[in-house]
C-alpha angles and dihedrals in degrees: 000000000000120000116220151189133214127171130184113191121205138190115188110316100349141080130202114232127186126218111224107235100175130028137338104036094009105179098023134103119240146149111268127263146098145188136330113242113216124274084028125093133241093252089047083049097046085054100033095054086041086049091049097041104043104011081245118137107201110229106173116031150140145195119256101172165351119232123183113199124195117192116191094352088167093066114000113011118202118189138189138175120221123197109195127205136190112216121194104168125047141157120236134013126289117250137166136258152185087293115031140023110208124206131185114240131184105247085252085052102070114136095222096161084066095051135062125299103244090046082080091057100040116038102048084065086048093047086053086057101255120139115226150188118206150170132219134186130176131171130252088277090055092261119154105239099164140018135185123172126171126184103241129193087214139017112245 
């Protein structure tokens, strides 16, 4: 299973998405992350792919949730862990790179219909400030088949 890492950051009433130019999720908006190299931990990953993908170094964070995704789980799974943080305080400008262009949206602006499915279930709770643990699985087309979400005081 790969262990990733994913940040939003948000000032006020907005959150900054990135579109995927390369690779895994090419042509979605996301936050931006990726995944921890061995011998590194989940929060030196969180900084270090935020670092890498929008020339940003989170400050002030914290974790929201926990999501578990499962693709094709009938013939090839493929799994991945996602641990999701809020950031609220950074140093630099994002910019784009060779791998994602990020944009600044209003938190009623988000372009759901170009993200994953289960974005649309998910980040509104985190938005809200809960703190959650989920599970996602989608079929070999990206198609969401089961989701499970529960409201947690703390992210295990």
């Amino acid at each position: 299973m790969a262990v990733c890492t994913l940040v939003f950051l948000r000032r006020d009433d907005q959150i900054l998405l990135a579109m995927k130019k390369r690779g895994f999720g090419k042509g979605r908006w996301n936050g931006v992350g990726g995944k921890v190299d061995p011998g590194e931990t989940i929060e030196q990953a969180m900084i270090r792919e935020t670092q890498e993908e929008i020339s940003v170094t989170p400050v002030k964070y914290e974790q929201v949730a926990r999501l578990d995704f499962t693709i094709d789980a009938d013939t090839k799974p493929w799994q991945q862990e996602v641990h999701v943080y809020m950031c609220s305080k950074w140093e630099g400008e994002p910019t784009e790179s060779e791998e994602m262009a990020p944009q600044w949206y209003g938190l009623a602006d988000i372009p759901y219909d170009s993200m994953w499915q289960d974005d649309e279930i998910w980040l509104p709770e985190v938005l809200q400030g809960k703190k959650l643990r989920g599970a996602f699985s989608f079929d070999h087309a990206d198609t969401m088949q089961h989701t499970k979400i529960d409201v947690v005081d703390a992210i295990m």
